[in-house]
C-alpha positions as CSV (number, residue, x, y, z in Angstrom):
1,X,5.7,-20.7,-3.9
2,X,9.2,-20.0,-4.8
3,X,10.6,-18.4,-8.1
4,X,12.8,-21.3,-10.2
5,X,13.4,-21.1,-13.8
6,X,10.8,-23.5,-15.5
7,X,9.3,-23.9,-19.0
8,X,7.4,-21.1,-19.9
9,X,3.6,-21.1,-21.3
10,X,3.1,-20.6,-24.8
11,X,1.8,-17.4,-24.7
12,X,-0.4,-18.7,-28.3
13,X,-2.3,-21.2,-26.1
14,X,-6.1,-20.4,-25.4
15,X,-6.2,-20.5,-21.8
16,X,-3.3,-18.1,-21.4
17,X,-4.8,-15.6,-24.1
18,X,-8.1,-16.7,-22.5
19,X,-6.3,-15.5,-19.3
20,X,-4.3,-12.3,-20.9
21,X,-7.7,-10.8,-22.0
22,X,-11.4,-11.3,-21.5
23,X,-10.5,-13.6,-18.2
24,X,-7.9,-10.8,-17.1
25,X,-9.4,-9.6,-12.9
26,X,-8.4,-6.3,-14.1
27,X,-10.5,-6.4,-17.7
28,X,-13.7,-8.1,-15.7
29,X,-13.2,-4.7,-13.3
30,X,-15.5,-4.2,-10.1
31,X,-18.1,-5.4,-11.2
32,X,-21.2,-6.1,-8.6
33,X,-22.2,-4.6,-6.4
34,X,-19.9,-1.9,-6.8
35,X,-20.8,-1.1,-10.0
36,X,-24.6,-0.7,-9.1
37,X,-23.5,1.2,-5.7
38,X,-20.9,3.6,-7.7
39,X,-23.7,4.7,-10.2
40,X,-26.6,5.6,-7.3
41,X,-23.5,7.7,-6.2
42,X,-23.4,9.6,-9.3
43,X,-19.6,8.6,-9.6
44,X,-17.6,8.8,-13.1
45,X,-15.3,5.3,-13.6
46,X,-11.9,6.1,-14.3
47,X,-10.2,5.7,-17.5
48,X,-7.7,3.1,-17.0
49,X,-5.6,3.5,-19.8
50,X,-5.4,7.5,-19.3
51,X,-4.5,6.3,-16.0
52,X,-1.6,4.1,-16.6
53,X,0.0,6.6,-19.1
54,X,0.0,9.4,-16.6
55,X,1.5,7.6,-14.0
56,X,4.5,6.6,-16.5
57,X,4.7,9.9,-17.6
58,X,5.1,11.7,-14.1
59,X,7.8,8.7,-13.4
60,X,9.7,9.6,-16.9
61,X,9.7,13.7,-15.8
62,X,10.9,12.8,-12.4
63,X,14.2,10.3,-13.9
64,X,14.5,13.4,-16.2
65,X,14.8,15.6,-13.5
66,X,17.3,13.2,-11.2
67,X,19.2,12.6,-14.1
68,X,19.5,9.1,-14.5
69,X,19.5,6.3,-17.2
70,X,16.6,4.6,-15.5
71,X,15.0,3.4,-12.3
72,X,14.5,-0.2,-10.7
73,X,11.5,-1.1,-8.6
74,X,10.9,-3.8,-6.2
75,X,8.7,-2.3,-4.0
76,X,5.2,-3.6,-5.2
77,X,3.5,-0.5,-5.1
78,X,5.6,1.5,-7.3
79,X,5.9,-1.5,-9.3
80,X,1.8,-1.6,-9.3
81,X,2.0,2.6,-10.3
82,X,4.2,2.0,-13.2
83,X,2.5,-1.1,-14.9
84,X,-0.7,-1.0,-13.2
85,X,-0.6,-5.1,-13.0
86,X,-1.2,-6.6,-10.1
87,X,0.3,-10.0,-8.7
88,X,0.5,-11.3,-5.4
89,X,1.4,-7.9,-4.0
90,X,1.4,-8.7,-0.1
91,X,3.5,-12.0,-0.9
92,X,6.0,-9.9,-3.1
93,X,6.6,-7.4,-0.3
94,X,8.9,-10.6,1.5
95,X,9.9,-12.2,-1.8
96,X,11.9,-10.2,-4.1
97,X,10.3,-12.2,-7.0
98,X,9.3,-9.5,-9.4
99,X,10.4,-6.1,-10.6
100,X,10.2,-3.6,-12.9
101,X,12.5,-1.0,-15.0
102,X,11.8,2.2,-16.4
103,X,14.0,3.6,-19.0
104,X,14.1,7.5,-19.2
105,X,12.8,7.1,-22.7
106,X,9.9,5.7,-21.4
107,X,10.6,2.3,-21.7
108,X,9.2,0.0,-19.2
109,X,10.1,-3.7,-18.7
110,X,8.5,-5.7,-16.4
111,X,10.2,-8.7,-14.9
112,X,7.6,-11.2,-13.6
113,X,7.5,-14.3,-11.7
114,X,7.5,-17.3,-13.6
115,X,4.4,-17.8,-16.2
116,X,2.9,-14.3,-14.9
117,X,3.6,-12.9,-18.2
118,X,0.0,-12.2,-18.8
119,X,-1.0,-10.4,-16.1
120,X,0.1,-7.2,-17.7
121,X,-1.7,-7.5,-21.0
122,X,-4.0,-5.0,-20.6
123,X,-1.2,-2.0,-20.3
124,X,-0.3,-0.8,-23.6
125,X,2.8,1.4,-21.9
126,X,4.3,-2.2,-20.8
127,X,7.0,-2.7,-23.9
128,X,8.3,-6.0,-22.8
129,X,7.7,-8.2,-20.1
130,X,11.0,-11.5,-18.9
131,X,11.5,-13.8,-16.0
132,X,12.3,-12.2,-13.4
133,X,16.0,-13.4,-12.2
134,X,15.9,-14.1,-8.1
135,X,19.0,-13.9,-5.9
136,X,17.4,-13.8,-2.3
137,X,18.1,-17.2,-0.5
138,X,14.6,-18.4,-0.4
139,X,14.7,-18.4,-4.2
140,X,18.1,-19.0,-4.9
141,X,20.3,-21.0,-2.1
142,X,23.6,-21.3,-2.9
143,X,23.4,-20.0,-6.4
144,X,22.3,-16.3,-5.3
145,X,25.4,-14.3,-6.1
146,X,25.6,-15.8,-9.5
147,X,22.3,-14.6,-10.3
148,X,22.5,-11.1,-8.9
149,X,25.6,-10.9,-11.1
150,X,23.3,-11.8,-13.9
151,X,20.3,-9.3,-12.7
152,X,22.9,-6.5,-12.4
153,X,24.3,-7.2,-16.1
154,X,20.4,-7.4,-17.7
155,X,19.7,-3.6,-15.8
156,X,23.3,-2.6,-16.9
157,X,22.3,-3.7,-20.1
158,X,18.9,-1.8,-20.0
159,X,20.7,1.4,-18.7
160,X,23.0,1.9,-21.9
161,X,20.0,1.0,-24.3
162,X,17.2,3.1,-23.2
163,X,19.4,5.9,-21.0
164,X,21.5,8.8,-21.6
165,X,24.9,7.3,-20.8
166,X,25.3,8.8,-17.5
167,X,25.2,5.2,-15.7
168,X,23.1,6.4,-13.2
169,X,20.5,4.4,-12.0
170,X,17.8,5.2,-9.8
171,X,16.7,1.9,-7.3
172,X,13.8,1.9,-4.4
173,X,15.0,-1.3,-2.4
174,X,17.0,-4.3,-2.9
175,X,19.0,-6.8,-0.9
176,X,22.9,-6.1,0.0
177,X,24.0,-8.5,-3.0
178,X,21.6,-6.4,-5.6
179,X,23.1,-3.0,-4.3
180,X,26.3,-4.6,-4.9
181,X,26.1,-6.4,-7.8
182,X,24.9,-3.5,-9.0
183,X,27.9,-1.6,-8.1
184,X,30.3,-3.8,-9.5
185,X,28.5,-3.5,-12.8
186,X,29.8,0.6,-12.7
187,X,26.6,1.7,-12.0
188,X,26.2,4.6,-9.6
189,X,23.2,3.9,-7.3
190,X,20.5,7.2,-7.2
191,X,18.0,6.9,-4.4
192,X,14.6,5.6,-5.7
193,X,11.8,6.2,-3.3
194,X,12.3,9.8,-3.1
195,X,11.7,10.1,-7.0
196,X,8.7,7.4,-6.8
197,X,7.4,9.5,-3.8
198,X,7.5,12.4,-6.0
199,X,6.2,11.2,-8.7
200,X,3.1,9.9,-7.5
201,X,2.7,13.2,-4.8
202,X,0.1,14.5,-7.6
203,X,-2.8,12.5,-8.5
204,X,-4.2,12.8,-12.2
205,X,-8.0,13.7,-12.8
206,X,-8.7,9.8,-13.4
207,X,-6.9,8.5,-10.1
208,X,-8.8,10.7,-8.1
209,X,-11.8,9.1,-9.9
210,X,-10.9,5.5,-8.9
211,X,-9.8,7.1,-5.3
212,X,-14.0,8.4,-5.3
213,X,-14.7,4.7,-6.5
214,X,-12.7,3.2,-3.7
215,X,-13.7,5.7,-1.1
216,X,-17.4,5.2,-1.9
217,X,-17.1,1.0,-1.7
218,X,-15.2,1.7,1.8
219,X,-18.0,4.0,3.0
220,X,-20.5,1.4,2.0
221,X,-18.5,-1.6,3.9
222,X,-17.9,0.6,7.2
223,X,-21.8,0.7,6.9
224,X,-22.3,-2.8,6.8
225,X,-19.7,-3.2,9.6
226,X,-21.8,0.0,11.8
227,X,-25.2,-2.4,11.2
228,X,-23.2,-5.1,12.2
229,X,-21.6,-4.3,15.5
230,X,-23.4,-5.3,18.6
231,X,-22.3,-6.2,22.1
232,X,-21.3,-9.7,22.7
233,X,-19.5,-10.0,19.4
234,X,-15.6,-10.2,19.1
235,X,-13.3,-7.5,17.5
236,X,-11.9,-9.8,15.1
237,X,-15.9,-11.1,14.1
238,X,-16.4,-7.6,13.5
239,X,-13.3,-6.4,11.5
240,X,-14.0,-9.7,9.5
241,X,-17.0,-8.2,8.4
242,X,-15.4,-5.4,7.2
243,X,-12.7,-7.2,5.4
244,X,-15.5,-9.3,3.6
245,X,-17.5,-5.9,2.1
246,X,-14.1,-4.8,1.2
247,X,-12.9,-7.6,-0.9
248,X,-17.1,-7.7,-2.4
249,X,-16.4,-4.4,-3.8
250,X,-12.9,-4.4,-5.8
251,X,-11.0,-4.1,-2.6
252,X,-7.4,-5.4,-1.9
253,X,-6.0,-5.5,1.2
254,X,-5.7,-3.9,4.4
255,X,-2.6,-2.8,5.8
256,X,-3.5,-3.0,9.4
257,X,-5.6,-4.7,12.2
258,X,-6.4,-1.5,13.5
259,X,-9.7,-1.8,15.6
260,X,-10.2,-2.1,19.1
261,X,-13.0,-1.7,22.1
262,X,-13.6,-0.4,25.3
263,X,-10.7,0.3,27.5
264,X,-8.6,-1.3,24.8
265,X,-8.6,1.6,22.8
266,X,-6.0,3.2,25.3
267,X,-3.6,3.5,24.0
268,X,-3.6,3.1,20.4
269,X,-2.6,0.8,17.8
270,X,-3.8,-2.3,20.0
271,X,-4.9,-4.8,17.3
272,X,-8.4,-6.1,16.9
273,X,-8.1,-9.5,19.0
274,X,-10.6,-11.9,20.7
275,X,-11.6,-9.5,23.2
276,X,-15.5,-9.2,23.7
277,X,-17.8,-5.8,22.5
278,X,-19.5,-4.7,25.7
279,X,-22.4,-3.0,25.5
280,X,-21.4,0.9,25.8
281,X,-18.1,0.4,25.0
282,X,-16.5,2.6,22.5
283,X,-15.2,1.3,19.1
284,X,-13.0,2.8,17.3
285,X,-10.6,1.8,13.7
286,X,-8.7,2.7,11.2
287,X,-9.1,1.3,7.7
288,X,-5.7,1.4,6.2
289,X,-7.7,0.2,3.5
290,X,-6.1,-0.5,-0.3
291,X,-9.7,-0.9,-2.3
292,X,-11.1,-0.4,-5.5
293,X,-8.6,0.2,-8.3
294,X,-5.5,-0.2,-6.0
295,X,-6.3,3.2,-4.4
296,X,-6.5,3.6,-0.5
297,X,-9.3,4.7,1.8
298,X,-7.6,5.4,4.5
299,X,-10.2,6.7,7.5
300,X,-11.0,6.2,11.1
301,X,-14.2,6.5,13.0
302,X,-15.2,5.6,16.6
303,X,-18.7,4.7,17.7
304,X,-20.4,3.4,20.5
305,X,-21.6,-0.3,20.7
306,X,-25.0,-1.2,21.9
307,X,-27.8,1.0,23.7
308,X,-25.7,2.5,26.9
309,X,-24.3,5.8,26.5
310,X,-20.2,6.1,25.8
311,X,-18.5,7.1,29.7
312,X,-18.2,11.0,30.1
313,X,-14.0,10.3,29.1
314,X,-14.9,8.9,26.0
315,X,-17.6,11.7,25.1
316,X,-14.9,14.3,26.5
317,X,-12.6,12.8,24.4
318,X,-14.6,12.2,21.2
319,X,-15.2,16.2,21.6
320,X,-11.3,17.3,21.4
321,X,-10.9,14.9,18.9
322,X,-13.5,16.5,16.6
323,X,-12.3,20.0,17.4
324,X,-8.4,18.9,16.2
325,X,-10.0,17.5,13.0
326,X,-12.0,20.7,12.1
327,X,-9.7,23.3,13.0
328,X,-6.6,21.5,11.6
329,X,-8.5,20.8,8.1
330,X,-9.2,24.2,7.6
331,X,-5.4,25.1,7.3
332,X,-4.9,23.0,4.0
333,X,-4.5,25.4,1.7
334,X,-2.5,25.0,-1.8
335,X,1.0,27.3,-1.1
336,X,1.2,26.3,2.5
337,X,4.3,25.2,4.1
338,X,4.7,21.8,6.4
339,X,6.5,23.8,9.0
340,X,3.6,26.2,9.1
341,X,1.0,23.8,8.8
342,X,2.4,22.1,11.8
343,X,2.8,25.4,14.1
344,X,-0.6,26.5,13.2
345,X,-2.2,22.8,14.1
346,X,-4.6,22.4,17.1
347,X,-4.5,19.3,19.4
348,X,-5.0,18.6,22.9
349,X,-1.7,19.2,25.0
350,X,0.4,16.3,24.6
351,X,1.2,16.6,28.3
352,X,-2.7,15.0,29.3
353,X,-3.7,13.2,26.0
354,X,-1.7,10.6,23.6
355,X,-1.9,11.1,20.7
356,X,-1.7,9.3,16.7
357,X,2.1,9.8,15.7
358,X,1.2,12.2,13.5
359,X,-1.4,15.1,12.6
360,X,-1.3,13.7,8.7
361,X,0.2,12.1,6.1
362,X,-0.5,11.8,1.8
363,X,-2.3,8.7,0.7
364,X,-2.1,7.0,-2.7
365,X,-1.9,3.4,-3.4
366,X,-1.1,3.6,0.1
367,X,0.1,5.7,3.0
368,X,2.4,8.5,0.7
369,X,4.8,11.4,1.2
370,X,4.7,13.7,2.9
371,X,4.4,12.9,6.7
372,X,3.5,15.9,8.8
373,X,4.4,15.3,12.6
374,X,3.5,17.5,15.7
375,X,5.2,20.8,16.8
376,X,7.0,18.2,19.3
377,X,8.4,15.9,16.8
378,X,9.3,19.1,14.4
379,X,13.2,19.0,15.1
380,X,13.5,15.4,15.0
381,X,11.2,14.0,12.4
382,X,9.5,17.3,10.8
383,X,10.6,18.5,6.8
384,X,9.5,20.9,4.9
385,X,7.6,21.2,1.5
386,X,4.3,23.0,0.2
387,X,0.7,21.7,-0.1
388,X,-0.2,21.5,-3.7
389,X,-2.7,21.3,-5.8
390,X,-3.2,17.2,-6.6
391,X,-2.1,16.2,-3.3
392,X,-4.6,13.6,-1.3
393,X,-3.6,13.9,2.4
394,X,-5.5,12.3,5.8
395,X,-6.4,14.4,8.6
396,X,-5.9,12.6,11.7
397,X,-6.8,12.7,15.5
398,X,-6.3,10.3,18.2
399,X,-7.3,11.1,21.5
400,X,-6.7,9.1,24.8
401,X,-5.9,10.7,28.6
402,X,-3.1,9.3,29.8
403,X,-4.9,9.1,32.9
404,X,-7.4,6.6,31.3
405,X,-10.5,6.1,30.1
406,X,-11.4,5.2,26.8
407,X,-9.9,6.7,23.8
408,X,-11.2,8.3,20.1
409,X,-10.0,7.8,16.7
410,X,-10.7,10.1,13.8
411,X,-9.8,10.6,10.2
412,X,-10.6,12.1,6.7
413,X,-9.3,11.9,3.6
414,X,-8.8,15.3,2.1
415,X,-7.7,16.6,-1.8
416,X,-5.5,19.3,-2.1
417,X,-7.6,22.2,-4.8
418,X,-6.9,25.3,-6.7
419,X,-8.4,26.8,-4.0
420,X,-8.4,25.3,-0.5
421,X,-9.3,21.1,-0.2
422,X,-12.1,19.2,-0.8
423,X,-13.0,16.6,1.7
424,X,-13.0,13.1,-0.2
425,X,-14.7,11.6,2.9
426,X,-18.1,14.0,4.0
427,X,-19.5,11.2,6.3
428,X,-20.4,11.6,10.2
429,X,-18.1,11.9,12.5
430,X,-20.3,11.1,15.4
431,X,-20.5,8.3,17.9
432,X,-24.5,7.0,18.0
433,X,-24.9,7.3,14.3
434,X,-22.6,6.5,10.6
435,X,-24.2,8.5,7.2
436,X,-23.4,11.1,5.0
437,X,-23.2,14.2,5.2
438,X,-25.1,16.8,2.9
439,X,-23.4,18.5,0.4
């Protein structure tokens, strides 16, 4: 795979109109069984196109805001928020192969990899799509500077036409020689990620539909993966199963291998492996889980494996995990700071019990700003802000003694409301048993 200049398809030809339209992933949708599953669940399907419009709107009031002619994207997922076209996303996050611009007029440009042109038919907002132009050395060699020269000139170009004249451009990553090239071209370089952050901090009524969509089809494969799980099985046999309900039901990709048994879960963040279920043993992971509609599901459960009861440690520790995840998700409250919601959080002491590296974070596409650390971490890591309205934030609890035993994993995925938070996840938290919760 590699990103040289070629001839192009004629975009007239059948099979790429064939390909731009009816046999477009994104125009086929979900379909089955997530379709069938979504309806029992009395869900409402997004609208797509309401979607994709205010998702370039928030991104035009936030270059407004910064000031700036424009805004280049590389990283995949902003590049996904703005144009809502997907294409070999994981593979793009080590190739700079594609990329987009956003004019603060509105305009959007999308520069795709060669003969990708039609995978962004079905966004109206998209006004023109080119080649993209490569300068890493995978995709370039010895020709990379001249190219970079030639990407800088083409977003130079872009910034005069559709921007305000301040030549100020706003950019979420690149290599040294874009930065540079770039430079050279007189633009001055705004920070990207902080207005891409922003702008997607507040989900619109139809992303929090396809967030329900997504949340259900997760809930439905952790299921699956609860019937599954048995002693004797493998960690990686049983996150396989999870990955495979995932993908049945409009899923993505997940960002982690976060699962792990028995004494294995102590500490944390030990990725699923070959290592045998036993019966009794605790089992506990975290989804990290990009699904339906490129929105994330991003919750943890722990449960016990076979017909023996979890040791008294694990019980003792499923306990103060439960009680950090009930009292901390009652603080989320629109108008409330990070610093306070940190120094009015619960959690074990940190002296006895490890803990997750932090008590929550927003969720999107993916994990999102803002990151909310412990009352330990405040001086070092912490910043402040205010919960608001349209926010979708994880509530998370990890707790493992530090003088052993096995350890707990827990997580919810909550919306920020009007008038407190909604909790997007109302399943069990309990070991023996997975189902929802009444509401």
């Amino acid at each position: 795979m590699n990103g040289h200049t070629r001839d192009h398809d004629d975009p007239n030809d059948p099979m790429i109109r064939r390909a731009a339209t009816v046999g477009h992933r994104m125009a086929i949708g979900p379909g089955e069984p997530a379709l069938s599953e979504w309806e029992a669940a009395g869900l409402e399907l997004p609208d797509e196109i309401a979607m994709m419009r205010y998702r370039l709107n928030r991104t035009v009031q936030q270059l407004t805001d910064a000031g700036v002619d424009g805004i280049v994207l590389f990283d995949p997922m902003n590049v996904m928020y703005v144009t809502y076209a997907p294409n070999m996303q994981v593979w793009l996050l080590h190739n700079q192969a594609r990329y987009a611009f956003v004019g603060a007029d509105g305009t959007l440009i999308l520069f795709d990899y060669p003969d990708c042109e039609f995978l962004s038919s079905h966004n109206p907002f998209v006004s023109e799509v080119r080649p993209a132009q490569t300068f890493t050395w995978f995709l370039a060699g010895a020709d990379l500077e001249e190219r970079a020269k030639g990407f800088a000139q083409e977003i130079s170009d872009l910034a005069r036409t559709f921007g305000s004249g301040s030549q100020r451009i706003a950019l979420d990553s690149s290599t040294t020689l874009g930065i540079t090239a770039l430079q050279d071209q007189g633009l001055t370089l705004v920070e990207g990620t902080q207005i891409m952050e922003e702008a997607r901090k507040i989900k619109g009524p139809d992303e929090i539909r396809a967030m329900r969509c997504s949340i259900e089809a997760t809930f439905v494969s952790c299921q699956k993966m609860f019937e599954a799980m048995k002693p004797g099985m493998t960690e990686n046999r049983l996150w396989g199963v999870l990955w495979a309900e995932m993908l049945a039901r409009h899923g993505e990709w997940m960002e982690c291998r976060l699962l792990a048994a028995g004494e294995r879960t102590n500490p944390w963040f030990q990725e699923c492996s070959a290592s045998v279920i036993r019966n009794g043993d605790v089992v506990a992971f975290d989804t990290d889980l990009v699904g339906a509609y490129g929105m994330m599901a991003d919750i943890s459960r722990t449960w016990v494996a076979g017909d023996a009861p979890p040791t008294p440690e694990a019980r003792h520790a499923h306990n103060l995990a439960l009680e950090q995840i009930r009292h901390n998700t009652e603080l989320f409250q629109p108008g409330l700071s990070f610093h306070d919601l940190v120094h009015q959080a619960w959690y074990p002491p940190v002296t006895e019990y490890r803990h997750y590296s932090v008590l929550a974070h927003g969720v999107g596409q993916c994990d999102e700003y803002p990151s909310i650390p412990f009352r330990e971490s405040w001086k070092a890591s912490g910043y402040d802000g205010v919960l608001e309205s349209g926010m979708v934030l994880t509530v998370e609890a990890y707790v493992g003694a530090r003088s052993g035993g096995q350890g707990v994993k827990l997580e919810n995925q909550i919306l920020i409301t009007e008038n407190g938070c909604e909790n997007l996840t109302p399943w069990t938290l309990d070991l023996e048993y997975f189902e929802k919760l009444a509401v």
